[in-house]
N, C-alpha and C positions, 0 to 999 in steps of 0.2 A: 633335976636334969630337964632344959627345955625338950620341950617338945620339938616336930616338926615345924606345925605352924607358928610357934614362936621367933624359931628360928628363920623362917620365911620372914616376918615381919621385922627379926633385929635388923637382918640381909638386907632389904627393900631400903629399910633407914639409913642404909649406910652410904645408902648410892648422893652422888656430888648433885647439886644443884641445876647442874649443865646435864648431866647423866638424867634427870628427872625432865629435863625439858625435853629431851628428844625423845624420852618416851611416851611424853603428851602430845607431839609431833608426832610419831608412828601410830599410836592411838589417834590420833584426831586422821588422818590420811587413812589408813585401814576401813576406820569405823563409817567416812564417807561412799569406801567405795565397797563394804559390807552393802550399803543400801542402795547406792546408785552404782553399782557394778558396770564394767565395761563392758561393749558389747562383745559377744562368744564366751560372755565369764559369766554360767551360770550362779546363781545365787545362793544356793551352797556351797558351792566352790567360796564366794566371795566371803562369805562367816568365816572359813577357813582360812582364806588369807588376814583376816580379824586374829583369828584364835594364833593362826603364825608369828605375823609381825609382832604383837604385843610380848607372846612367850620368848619369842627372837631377840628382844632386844636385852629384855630382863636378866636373860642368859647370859650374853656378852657381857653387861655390863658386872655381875657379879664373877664371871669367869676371870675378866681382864684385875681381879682385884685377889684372884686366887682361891675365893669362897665357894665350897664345893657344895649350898644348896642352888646355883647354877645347873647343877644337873636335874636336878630335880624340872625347870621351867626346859630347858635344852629334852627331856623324854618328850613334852607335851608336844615343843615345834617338831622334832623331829617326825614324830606319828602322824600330825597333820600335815606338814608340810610333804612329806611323800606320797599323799594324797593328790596334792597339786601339781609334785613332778610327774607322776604316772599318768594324770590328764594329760599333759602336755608331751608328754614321749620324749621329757629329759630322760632318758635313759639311766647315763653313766652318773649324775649329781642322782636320780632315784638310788640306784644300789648301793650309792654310798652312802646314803642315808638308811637303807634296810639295811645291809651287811657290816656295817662299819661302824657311823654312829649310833643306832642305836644299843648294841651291845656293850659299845665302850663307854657308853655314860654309864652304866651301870657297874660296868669295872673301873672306871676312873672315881667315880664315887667313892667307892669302898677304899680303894688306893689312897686316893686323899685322905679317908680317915682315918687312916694306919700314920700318915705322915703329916700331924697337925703341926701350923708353926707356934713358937712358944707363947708367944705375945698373943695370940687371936687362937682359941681354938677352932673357929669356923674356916681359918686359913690352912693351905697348906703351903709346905716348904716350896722352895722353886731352885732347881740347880742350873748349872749351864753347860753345854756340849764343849769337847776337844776340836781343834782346828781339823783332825782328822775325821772326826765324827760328825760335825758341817759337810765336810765334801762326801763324804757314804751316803746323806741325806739329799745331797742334789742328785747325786748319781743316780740312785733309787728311785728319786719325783721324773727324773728325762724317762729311765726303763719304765716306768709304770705307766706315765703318760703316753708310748708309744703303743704299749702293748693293748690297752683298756681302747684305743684310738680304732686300731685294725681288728680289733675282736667283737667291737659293737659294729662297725661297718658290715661286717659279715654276720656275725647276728641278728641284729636289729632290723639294717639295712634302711629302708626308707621312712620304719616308723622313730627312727631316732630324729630329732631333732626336727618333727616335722611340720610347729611353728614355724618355723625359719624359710622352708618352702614356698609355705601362705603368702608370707607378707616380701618374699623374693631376696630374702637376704640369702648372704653364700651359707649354706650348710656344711660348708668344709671349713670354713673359720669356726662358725658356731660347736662343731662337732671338737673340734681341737681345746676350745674354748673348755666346753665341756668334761673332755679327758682329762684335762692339766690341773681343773678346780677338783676331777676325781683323785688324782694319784697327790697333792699337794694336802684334799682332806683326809686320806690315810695315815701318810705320814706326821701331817701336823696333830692327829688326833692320839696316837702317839705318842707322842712327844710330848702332849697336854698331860696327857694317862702317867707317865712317866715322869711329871713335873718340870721340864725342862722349859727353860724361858724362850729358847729360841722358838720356841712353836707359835711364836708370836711374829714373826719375820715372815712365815708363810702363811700366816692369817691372813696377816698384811696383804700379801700377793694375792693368793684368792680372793682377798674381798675386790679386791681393783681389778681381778677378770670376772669375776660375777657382778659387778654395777653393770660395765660393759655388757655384758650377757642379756643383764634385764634393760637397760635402754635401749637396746640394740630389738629386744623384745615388745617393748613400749609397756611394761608393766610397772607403773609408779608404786605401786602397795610396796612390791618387790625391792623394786630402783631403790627406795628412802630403806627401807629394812637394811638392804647391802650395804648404803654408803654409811649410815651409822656402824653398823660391825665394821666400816675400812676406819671410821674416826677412834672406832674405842680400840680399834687393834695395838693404834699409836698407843694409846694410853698404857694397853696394858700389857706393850713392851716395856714403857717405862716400870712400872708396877714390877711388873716378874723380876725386873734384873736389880732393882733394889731390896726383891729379899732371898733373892740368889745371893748374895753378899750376904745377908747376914746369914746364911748355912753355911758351916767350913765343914761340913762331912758332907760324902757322897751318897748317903742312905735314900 
């Protein structure tokens, strides 16, 4: 039986050519601004956005292919990268990353191991949602988004989003910004955990209001991380719903 780390290396191998270059791309952007850091972005913060973007991408790229040693690199970004939202007084993307992903990587892990696909056992199955079960899941992203929106106002108050202040952007877009990529990563997270393909449709979405977020923040480590997870989303919509097809059981 492999090990771990074997399986970390078959994982790595599998990734497409294209897949390898943007992660020498996030490596090479990270690892510059590891050492020439921007200004207000202390230098351990910057190793952080290093140890993120590189773990970040690794993730998506092994996610989007259905391979559950993704979660394995998704624990590391998750832990540091809540590092860098709580500097920054993301707030609502912070406790979605303490309350949310990091406990469902570890249940999505095991979940996927219960449900290996036959061809790969490093794969898991992937099903796809009822027309009625599409609109529960919007319904759910609008109520969540609203609710996380007037709860951090009221709680947080001025230290959310309080980047945005600094550099004069509206903090009521950004704050909204923020809610939408919270309530969208619960339920897509979910819906991963539960193998469902569409959970790929609101990757999708989140990734294209978090580039927004970080261009709009001027953090490129961030920027390039996001817009790769928006390119592999594509991918790995196509991925999921070609072996949604090959499962004819709902297990």
């Amino acid at each position: 039986m492999d090990g771990l780390g074997t399986k970390i290396i078959k994982s790595i191998k599998s990734l497409k050519w294209y897949e390898t270059v943007m992660c020498v791309i996030m490596l090479g952007i990270s690892a510059y601004y590891a050492i020439m850091p921007q200004e207000g972005m202390p230098q351990w913060l910057a190793i952080i956005n290093f140890i993120s973007g590189l773990c970040g991408v690794i993730c998506v790229f092994l996610c989007a292919k259905a391979n559950r040693i993704n979660f394995f690199f998704a624990q590391i970004n998750t832990t540091v990268f809540m590092i860098y939202l709580a500097y920054f007084g993301i707030w609502a993307t912070f406790w979605l990353e303490a309350l949310v992903y990091f406990p469902m990587n570890i249940i999505s892990w095991v979940h996927w191991y219960k449900h290996k696909d036959e061809d790969n056992k490093l794969l898991a199955k992937s099903k796809k949602l009822t027309f009625a079960q599409n609109l529960l899941v919007v319904a759910m992203i609008a109520a969540i988004t609203v609710l996380v929106h007037y709860t951090l106002s009221m709680w947080a108050g001025n230290t959310w989003m309080k980047f945005a202040a600094k550099f004069g952007w509206s903090t009521t877009v950004m704050k909204w910004f923020d809610a939408s990529i919270f309530a969208i990563g619960i339920v897509a997270v979910v819906l991963e955990a539960m193998r469902y393909s569409e959970q790929y449709v609101w990757w999708f979405i989140t990734d294209v209001i978090a580039v927004a977020q970080y261009v709009l923040k001027g953090d490129p480590v961030y920027t390039v991380k996001k817009a790769i997870y928006l390119v592999e989303a594509v991918i790995g919509l196509d991925n999921w719903f070609k072996l949604a097809k090959k499962n004819t059981t709902n297990e």
